[in-house]
C-alpha atoms as a printed R data frame, in Angstrom:
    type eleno elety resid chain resno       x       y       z
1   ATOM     1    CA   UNK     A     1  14.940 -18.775  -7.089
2   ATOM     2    CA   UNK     A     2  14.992 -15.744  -4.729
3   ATOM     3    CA   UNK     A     3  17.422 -13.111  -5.395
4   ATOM     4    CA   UNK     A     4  19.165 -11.375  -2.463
5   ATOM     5    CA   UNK     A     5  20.254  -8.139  -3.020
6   ATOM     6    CA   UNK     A     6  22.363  -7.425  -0.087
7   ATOM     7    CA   UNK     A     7  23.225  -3.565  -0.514
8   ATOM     8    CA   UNK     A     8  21.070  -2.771  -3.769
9   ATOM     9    CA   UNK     A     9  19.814   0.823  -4.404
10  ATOM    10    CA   UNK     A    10  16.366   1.516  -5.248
11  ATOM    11    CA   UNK     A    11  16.526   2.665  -8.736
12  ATOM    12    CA   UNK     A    12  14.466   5.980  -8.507
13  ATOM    13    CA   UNK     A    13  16.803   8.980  -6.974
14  ATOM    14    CA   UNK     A    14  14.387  10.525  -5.641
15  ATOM    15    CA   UNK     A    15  13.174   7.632  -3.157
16  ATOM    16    CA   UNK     A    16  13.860   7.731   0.582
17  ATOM    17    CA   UNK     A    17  17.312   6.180   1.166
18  ATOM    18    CA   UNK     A    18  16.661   2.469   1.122
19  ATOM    19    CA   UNK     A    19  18.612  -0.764   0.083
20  ATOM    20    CA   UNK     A    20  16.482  -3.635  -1.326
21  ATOM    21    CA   UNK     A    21  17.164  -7.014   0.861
22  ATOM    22    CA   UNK     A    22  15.443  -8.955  -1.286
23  ATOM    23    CA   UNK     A    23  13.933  -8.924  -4.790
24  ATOM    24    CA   UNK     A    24  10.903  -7.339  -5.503
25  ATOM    25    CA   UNK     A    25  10.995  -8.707  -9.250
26  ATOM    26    CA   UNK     A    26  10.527 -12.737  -7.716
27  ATOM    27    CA   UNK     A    27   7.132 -13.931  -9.322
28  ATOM    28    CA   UNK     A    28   5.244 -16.482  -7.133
29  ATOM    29    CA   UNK     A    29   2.339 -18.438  -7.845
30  ATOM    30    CA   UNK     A    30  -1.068 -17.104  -8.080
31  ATOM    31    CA   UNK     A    31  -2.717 -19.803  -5.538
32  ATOM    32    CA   UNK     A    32   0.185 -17.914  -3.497
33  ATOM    33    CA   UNK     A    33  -0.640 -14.477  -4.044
34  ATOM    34    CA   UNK     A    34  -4.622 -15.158  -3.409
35  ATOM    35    CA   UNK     A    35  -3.582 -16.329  -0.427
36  ATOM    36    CA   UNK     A    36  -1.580 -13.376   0.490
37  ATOM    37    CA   UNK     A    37  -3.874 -10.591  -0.594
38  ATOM    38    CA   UNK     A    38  -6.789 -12.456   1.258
39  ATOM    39    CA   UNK     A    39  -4.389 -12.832   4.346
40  ATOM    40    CA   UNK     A    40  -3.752  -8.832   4.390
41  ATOM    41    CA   UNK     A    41  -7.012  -8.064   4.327
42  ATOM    42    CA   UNK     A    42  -9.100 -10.547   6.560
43  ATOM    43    CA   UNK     A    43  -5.612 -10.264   9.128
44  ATOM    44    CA   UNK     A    44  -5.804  -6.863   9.233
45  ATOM    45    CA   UNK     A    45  -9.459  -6.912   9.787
46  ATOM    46    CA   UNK     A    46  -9.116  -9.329  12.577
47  ATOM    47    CA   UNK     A    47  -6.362  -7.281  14.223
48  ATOM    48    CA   UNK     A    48  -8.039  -4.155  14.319
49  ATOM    49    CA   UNK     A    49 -11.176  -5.477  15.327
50  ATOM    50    CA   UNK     A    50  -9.668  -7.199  18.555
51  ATOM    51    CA   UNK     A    51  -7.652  -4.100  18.941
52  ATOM    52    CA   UNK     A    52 -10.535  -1.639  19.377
53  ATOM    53    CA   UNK     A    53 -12.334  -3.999  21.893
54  ATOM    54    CA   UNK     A    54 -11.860  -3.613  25.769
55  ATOM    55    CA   UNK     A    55  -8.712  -5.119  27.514
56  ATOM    56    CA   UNK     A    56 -10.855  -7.116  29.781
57  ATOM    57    CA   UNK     A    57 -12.671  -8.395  26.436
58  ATOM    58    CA   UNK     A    58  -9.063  -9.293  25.044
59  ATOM    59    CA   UNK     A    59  -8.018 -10.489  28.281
60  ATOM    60    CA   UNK     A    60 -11.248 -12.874  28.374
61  ATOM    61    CA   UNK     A    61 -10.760 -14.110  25.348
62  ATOM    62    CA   UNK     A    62  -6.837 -14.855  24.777
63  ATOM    63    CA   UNK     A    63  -6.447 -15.635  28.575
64  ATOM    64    CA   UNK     A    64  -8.541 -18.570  28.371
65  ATOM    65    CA   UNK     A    65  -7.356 -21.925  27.930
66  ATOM    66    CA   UNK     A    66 -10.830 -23.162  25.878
67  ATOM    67    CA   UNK     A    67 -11.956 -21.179  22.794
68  ATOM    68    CA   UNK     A    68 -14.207 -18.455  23.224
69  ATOM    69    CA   UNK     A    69 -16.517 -16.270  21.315
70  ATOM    70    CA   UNK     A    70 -14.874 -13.459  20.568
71  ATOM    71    CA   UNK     A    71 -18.486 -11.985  19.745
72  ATOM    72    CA   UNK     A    72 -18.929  -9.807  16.902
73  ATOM    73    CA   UNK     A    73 -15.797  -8.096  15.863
74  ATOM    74    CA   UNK     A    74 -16.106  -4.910  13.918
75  ATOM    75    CA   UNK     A    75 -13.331  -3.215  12.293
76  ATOM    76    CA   UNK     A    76 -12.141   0.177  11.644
77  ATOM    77    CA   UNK     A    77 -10.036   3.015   9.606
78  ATOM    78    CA   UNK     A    78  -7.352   0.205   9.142
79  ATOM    79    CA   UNK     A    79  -9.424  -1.638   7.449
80  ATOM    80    CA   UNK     A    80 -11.705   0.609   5.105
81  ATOM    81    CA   UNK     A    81  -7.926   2.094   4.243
82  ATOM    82    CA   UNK     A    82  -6.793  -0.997   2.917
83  ATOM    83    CA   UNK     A    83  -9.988  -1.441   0.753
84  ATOM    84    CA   UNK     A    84 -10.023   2.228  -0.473
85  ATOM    85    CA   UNK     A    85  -6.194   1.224  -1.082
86  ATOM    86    CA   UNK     A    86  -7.032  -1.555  -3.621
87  ATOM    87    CA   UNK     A    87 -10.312   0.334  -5.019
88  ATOM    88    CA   UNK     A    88  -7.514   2.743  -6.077
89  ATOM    89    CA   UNK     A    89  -5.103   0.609  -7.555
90  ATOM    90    CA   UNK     A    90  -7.689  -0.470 -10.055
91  ATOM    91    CA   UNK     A    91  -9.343   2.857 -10.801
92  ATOM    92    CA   UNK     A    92  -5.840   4.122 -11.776
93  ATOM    93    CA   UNK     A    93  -5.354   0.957 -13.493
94  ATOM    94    CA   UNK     A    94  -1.490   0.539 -13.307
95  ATOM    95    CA   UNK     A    95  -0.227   3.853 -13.782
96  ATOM    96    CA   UNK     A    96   1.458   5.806 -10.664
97  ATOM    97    CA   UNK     A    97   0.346   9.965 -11.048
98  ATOM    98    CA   UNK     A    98  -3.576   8.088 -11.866
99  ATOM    99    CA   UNK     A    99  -3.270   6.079  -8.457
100 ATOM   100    CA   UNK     A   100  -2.244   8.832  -6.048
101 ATOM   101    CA   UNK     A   101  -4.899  10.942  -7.227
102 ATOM   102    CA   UNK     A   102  -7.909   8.363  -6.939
103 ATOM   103    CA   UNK     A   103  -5.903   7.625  -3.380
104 ATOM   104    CA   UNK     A   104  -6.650  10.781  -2.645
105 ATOM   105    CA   UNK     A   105  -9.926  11.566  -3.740
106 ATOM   106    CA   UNK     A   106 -11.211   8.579  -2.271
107 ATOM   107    CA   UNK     A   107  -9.790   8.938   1.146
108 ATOM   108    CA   UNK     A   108 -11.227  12.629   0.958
109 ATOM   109    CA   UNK     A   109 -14.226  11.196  -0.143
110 ATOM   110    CA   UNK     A   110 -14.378   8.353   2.838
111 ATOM   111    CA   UNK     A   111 -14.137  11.287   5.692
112 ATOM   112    CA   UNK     A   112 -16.415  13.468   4.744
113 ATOM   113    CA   UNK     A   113 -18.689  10.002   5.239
114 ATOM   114    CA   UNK     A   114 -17.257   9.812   9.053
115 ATOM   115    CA   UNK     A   115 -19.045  12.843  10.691
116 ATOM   116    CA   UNK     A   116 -18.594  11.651  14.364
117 ATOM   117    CA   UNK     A   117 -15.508  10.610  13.724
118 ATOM   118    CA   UNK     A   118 -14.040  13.735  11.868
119 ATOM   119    CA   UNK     A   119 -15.429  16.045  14.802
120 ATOM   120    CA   UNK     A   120 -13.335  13.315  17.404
121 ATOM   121    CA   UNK     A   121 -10.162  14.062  14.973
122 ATOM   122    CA   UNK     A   122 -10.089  18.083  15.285
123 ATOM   123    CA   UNK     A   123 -10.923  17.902  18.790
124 ATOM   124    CA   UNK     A   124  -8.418  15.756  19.618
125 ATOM   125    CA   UNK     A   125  -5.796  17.785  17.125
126 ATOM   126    CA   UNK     A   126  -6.420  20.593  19.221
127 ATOM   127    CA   UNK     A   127  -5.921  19.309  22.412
128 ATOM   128    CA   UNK     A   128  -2.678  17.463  21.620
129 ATOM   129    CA   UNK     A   129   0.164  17.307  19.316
130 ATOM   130    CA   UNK     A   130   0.001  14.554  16.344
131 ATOM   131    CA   UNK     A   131   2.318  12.034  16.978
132 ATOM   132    CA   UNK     A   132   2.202  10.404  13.461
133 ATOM   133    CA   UNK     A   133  -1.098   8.490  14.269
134 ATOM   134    CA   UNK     A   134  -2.994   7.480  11.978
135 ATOM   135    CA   UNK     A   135  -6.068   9.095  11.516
136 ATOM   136    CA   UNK     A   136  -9.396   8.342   9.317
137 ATOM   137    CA   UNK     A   137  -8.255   5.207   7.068
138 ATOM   138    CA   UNK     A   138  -5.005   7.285   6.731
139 ATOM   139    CA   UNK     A   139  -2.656   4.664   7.874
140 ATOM   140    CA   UNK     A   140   0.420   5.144   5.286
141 ATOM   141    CA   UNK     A   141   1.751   1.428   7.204
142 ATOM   142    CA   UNK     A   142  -1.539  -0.875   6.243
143 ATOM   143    CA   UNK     A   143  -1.403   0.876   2.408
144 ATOM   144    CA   UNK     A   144   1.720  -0.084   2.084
145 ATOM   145    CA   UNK     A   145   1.053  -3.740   3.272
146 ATOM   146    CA   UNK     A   146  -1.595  -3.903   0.804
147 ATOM   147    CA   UNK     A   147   0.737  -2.143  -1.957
148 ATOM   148    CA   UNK     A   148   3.180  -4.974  -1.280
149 ATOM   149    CA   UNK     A   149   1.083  -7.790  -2.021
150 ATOM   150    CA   UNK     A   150  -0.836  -6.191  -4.719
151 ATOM   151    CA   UNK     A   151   2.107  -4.914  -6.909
152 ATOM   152    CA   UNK     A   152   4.563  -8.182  -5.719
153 ATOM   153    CA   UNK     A   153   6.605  -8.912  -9.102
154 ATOM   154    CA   UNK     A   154   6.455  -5.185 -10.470
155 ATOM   155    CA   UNK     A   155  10.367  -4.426 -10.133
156 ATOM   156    CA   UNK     A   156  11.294  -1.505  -7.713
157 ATOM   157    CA   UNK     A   157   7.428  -0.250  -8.373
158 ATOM   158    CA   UNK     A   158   5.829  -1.276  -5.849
159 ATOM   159    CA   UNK     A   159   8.146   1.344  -3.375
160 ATOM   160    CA   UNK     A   160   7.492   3.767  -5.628
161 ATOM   161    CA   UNK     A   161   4.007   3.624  -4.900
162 ATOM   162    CA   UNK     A   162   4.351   3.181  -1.149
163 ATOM   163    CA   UNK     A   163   6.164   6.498  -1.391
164 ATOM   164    CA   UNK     A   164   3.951   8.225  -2.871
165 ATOM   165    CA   UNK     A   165   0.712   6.859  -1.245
166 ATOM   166    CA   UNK     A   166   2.981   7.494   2.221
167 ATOM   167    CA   UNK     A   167   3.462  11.008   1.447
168 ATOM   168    CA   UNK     A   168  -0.467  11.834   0.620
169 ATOM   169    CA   UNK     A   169  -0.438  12.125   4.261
170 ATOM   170    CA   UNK     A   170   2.762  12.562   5.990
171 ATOM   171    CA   UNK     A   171   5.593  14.354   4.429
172 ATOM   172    CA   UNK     A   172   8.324  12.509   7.030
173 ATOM   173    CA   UNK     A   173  11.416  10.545   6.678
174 ATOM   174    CA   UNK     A   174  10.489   8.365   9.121
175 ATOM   175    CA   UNK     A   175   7.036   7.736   8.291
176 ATOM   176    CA   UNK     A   176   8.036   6.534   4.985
177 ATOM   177    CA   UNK     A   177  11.072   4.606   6.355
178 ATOM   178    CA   UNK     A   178   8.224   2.446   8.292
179 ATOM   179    CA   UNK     A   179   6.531   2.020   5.573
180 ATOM   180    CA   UNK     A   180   9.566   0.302   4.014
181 ATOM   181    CA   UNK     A   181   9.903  -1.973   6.643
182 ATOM   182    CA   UNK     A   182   6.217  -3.128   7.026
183 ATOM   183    CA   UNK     A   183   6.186  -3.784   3.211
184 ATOM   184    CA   UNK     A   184  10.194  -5.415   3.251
185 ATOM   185    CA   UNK     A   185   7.972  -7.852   6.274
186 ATOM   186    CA   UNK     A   186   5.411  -8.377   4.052
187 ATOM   187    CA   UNK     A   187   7.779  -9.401   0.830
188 ATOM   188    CA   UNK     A   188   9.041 -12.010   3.299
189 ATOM   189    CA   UNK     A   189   5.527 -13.553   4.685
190 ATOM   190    CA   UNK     A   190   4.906 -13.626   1.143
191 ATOM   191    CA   UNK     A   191   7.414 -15.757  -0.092
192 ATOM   192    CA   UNK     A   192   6.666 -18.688   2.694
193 ATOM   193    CA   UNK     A   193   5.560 -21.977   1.672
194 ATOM   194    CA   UNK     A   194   7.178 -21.416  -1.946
195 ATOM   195    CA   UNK     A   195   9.996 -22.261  -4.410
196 ATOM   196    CA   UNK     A   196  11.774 -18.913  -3.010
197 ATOM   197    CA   UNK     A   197  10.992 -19.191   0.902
198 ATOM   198    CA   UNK     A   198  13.463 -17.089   3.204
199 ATOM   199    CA   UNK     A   199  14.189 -17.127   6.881
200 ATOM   200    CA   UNK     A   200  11.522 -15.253   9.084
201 ATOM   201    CA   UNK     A   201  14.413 -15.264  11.711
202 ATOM   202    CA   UNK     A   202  16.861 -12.916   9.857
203 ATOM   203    CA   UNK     A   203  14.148 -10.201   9.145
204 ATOM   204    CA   UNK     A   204  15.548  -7.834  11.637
205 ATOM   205    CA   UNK     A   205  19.023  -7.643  10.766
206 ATOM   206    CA   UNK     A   206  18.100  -7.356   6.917
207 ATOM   207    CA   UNK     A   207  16.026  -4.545   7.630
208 ATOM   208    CA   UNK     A   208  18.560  -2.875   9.549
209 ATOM   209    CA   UNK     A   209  20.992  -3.002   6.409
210 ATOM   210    CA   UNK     A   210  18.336  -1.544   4.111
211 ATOM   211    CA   UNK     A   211  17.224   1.792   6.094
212 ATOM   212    CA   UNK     A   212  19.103   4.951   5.782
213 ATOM   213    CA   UNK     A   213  17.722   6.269   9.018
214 ATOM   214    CA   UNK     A   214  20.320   5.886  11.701
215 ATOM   215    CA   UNK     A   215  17.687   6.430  14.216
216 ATOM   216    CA   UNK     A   216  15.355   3.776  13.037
217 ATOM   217    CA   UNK     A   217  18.863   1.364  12.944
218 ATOM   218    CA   UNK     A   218  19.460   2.216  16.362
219 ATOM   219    CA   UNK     A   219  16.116   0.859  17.393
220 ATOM   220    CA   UNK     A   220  16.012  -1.851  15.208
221 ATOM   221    CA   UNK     A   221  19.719  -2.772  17.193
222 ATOM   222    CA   UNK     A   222  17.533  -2.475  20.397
223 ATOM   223    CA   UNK     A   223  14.886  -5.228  19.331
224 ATOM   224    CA   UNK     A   224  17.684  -7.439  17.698
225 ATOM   225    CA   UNK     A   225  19.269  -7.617  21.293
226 ATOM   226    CA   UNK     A   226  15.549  -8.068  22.775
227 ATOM   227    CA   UNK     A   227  15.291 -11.102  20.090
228 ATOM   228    CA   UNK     A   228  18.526 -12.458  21.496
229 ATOM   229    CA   UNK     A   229  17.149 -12.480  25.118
230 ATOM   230    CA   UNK     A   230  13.664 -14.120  23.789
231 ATOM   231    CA   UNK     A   231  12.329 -11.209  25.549
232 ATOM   232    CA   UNK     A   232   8.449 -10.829  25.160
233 ATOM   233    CA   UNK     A   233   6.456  -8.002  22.906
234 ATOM   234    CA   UNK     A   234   6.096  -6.047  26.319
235 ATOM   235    CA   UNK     A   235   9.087  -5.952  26.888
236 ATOM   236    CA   UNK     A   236  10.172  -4.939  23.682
237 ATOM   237    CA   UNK     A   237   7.469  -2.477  23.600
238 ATOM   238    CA   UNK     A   238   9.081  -1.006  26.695
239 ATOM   239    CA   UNK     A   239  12.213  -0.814  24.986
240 ATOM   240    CA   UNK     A   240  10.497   1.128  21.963
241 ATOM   241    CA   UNK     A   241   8.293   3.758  23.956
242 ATOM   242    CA   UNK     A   242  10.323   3.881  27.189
243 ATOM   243    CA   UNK     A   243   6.587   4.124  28.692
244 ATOM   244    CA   UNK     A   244   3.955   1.275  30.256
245 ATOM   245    CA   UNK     A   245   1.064   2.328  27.908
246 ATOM   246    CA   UNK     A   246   1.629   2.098  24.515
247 ATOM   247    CA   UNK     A   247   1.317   5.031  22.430
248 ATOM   248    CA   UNK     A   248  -0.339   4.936  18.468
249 ATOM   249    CA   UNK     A   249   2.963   5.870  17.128
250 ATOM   250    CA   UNK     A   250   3.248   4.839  13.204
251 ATOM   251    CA   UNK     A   251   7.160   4.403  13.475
252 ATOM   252    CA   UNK     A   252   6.768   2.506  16.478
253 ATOM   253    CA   UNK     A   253   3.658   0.412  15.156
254 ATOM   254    CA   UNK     A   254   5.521  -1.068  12.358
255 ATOM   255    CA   UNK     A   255   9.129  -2.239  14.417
256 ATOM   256    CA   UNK     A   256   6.855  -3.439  17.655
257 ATOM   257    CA   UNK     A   257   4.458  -5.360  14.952
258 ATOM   258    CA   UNK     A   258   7.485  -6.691  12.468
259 ATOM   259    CA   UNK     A   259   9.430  -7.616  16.271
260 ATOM   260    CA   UNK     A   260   6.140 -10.068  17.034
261 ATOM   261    CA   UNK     A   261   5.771 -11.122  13.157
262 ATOM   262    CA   UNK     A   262   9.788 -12.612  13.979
263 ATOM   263    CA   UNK     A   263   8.757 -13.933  17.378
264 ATOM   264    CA   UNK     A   264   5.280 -15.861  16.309
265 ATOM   265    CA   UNK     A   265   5.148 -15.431  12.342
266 ATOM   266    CA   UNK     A   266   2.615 -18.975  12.370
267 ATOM   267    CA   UNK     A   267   1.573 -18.762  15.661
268 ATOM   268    CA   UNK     A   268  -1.393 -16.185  15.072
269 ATOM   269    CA   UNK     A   269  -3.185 -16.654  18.420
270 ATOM   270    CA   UNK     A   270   0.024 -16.705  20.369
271 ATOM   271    CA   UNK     A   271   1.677 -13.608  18.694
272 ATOM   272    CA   UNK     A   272  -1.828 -11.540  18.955
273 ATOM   273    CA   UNK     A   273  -2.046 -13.110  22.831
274 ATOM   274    CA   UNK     A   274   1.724 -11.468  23.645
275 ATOM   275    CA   UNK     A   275   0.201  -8.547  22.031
276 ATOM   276    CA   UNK     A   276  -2.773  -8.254  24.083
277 ATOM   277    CA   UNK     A   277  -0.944  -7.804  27.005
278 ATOM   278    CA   UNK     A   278   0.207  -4.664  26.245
279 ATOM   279    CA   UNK     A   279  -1.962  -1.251  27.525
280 ATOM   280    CA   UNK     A   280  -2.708   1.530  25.483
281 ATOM   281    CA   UNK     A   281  -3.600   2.301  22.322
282 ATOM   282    CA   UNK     A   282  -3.271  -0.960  19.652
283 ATOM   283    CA   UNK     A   283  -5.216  -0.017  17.131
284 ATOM   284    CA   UNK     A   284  -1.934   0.857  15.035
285 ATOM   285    CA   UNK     A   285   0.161  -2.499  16.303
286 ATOM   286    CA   UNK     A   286  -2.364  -5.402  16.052
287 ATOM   287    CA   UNK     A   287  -3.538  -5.243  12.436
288 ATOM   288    CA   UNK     A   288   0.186  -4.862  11.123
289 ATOM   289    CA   UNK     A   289   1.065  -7.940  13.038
290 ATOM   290    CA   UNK     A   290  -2.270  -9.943  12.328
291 ATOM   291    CA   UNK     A   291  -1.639  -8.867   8.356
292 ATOM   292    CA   UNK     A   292   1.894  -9.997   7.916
293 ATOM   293    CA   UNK     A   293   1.151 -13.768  10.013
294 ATOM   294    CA   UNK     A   294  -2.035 -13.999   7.936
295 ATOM   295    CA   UNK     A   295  -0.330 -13.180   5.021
296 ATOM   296    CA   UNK     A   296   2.412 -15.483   6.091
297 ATOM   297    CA   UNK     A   297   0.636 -18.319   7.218
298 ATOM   298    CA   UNK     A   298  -2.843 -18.311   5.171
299 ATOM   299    CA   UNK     A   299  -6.506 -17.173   6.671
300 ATOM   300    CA   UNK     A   300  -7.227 -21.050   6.548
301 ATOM   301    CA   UNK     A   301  -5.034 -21.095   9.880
302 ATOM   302    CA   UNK     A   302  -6.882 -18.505  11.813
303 ATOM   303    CA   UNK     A   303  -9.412 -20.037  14.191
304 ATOM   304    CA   UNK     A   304 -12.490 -20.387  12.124
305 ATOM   305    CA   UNK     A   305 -14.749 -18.549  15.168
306 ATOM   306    CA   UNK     A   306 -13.211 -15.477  14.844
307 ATOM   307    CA   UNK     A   307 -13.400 -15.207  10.715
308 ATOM   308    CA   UNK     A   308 -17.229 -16.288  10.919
309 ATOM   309    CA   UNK     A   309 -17.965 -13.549  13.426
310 ATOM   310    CA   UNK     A   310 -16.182 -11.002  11.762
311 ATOM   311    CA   UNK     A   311 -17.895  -7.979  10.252
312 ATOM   312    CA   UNK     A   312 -16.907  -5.596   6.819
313 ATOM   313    CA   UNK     A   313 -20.911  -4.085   6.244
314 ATOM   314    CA   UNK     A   314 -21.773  -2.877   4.162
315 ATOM   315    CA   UNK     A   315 -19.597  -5.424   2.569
316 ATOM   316    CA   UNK     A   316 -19.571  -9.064   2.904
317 ATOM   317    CA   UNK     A   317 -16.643 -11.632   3.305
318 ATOM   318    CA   UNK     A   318 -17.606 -12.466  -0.574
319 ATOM   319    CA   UNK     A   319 -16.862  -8.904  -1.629
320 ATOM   320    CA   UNK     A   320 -13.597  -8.871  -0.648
321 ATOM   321    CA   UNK     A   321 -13.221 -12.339  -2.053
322 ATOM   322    CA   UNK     A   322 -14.012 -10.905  -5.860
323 ATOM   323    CA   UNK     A   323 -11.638  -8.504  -4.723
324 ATOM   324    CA   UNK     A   324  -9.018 -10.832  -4.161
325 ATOM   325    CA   UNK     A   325  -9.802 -13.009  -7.191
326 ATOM   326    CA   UNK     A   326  -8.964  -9.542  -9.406
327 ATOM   327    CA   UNK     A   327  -5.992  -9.258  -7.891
328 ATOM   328    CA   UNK     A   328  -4.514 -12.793  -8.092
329 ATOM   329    CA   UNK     A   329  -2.645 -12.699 -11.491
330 ATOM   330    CA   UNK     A   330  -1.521  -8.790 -11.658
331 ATOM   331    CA   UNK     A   331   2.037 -10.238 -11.617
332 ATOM   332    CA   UNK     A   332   1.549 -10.717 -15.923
333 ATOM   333    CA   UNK     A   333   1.637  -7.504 -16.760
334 ATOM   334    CA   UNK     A   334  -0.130  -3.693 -16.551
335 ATOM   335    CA   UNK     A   335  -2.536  -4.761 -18.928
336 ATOM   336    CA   UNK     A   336  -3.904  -7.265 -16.523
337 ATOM   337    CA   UNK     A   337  -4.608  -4.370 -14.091
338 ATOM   338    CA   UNK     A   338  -6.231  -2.133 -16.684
339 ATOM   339    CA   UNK     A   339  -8.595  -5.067 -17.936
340 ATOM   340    CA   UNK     A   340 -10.069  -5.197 -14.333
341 ATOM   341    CA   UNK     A   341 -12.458  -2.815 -12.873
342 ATOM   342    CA   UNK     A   342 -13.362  -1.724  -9.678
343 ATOM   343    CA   UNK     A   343 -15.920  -3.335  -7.744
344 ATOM   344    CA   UNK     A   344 -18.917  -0.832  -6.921
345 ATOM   345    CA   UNK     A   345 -18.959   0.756  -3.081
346 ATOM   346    CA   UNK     A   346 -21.998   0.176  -1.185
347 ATOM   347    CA   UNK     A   347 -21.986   4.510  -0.513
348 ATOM   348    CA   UNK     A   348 -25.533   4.274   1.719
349 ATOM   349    CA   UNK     A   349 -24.467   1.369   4.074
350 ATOM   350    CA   UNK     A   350 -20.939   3.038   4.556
351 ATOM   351    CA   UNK     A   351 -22.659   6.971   5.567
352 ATOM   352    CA   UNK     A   352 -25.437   4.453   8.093
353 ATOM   353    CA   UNK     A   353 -22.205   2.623   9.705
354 ATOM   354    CA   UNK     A   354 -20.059   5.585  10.368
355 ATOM   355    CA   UNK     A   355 -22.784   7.749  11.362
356 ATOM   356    CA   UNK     A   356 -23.976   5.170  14.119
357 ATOM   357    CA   UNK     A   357 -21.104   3.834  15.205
358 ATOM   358    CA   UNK     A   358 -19.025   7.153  14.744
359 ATOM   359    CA   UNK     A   359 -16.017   4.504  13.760
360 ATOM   360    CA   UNK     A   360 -13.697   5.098  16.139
């Protein structure tokens, strides 16, 4: 069965001050785990790509009472993150100093493929101050939702490596306390519909007894009182940003996204509707939320429309199934991970897409 370990240490001293609320040593089945890696990746996929459409294109197709076409839904950094993410994981095969250096070579490797989209970044760095956005597939939040599923049943781990992919690209507290929490979410969707499933509806207040950040606690007390009121994901965004428009804050991104996980965790089209009616920026927020109900509740429970007009070229939706099917059984042991190589990246297809598109 699951353990609980209410007030547990991490194990490595050097680890941002966090308490494990649940065991990250809990093996579950493999048809389980296939379902959750494929769930992170088509859900976060899905997310982003209604994220970066138009809010009158959201508001057409989640205000309507019928189903719609959603048209052609294209995703983003997010996405191509997560995949460089588990290209990583099996170039290092298993070991930690091997990952975060393939990490990083590959993400360096992935911008200098993004010309339009680099010269958008400095521009925009000079004009304003970063606000821990993410920033060309550099999302510490959806690496460590991946990093979750992937290295579920490898001991404390699997936070190891969230740390250190976190701090590739942002050396803050904070940043890597959100991390935590997405990938604490994610242990949670994955354990639903098995031997060891926990309550969705506690998720708040065990989160709030496993940060060390007082300031993160203090917010997470603001949302647990929003919960309490059944108050909507606008309103709790409100709450969060103190603003109307929502802001791509990475901190901010994981408790408004985690906050609408506990509110609609099988309710995808519901959660990502309450979601849509926000303004701003929700490129960070949707694919966090999307991930952890996908992973939660299976990609066989997203409306079939929206997977079949969803596009990864270069790659196809049977690319990233091999890549799930190499993942499924990691759980036995390193030398699973070292036996399986990385599937090859389609380098051409990638420099045509981001050059057209600029992938923004």
């Amino acid at each position: 069965m699951l353990e609980i370990y209410a007030d547990k240490p991490v194990s490595n001293p050097d680890r941002i001050s966090w308490s494990r609320p649940y065991a990250w040593s809990t093996i579950i089945p493999a048809v389980r785990r296939q379902e959750s890696i494929e769930g992170a990746l088509i859900g976060c996929a899905l997310g982003e790509s209604f994220a970066r459409l138009s809010s009158s294109a959201r508001k057409r197709i989640f205000g309507s009472t019928q189903p719609v076409d959603p048209g052609r839904l294209v995703p983003s950094h997010r996405t191509e993150g997560m995949l460089v993410t588990v290209q990583a994981v099996l170039l290092s095969q298993a070991m930690s100093e091997q990952f975060v250096a393939s990490l990083t070579q590959r993400l360096r490797w992935y911008q200098r493929f993004q010309p339009i989209a680099c010269a958008k970044y400095w521009i925009g760095s000079l004009v304003g101050p970063d606000r821990f956005g993410a920033r060309l597939g550099d999302d510490p939040l959806m690496r460590a939702l991946v990093l979750s599923v992937i290295m579920q049943g490898h001991h404390d781990g699997a936070l190891d490596w969230i740390q250190e992919s976190t701090q590739i690209s942002y050396a803050n507290r904070w940043v890597t306390q959100a991390s935590f929490l997405v990938a604490t979410a994610t242990q949670i969707a994955q354990f639903q519909r098995t031997a060891h499933q926990a309550s969705v509806s506690g998720l708040l207040e065990d989160l709030k007894a496993a940060t060390g950040s007082k300031e993160i606690e203090n917010r997470i007390d603001a949302l647990i009182d929003a919960k309490s009121k059944n108050q909507s994901v606008l309103q709790a965004s409100k709450i969060l940003s103190g603003k109307d428009r929502w802001q791509d804050h990475l901190v901010d991104n994981a408790l408004l996204a985690i906050y609408g996980y506990v509110r609609y965790p099988d309710r995808i089209e519901e959660g990502l509707r309450d979601l849509s009616q926000l303004h701003g920026d929700l490129r960070g927020v949707m694919p966090i939320y999307a991930a952890l109900a996908t992973v939660h509740s299976s990609v066989g429970k997203i409306p079939s429309r929206w997977v079949e007009r969803l596009s990864l070229y270069p790659y196809s939706n049977q690319w990233v199934q091999q890549y799930v099917d190499r993942c499924a059984d990691w759980p036995h042991g390193p030398e699973d991970i070292q036996a399986t190589r990385c599937l090859p990246s389609h380098l051409t297809g990638q420099w045509i897409r981001n050059l057209l598109r600029g992938f923004s």
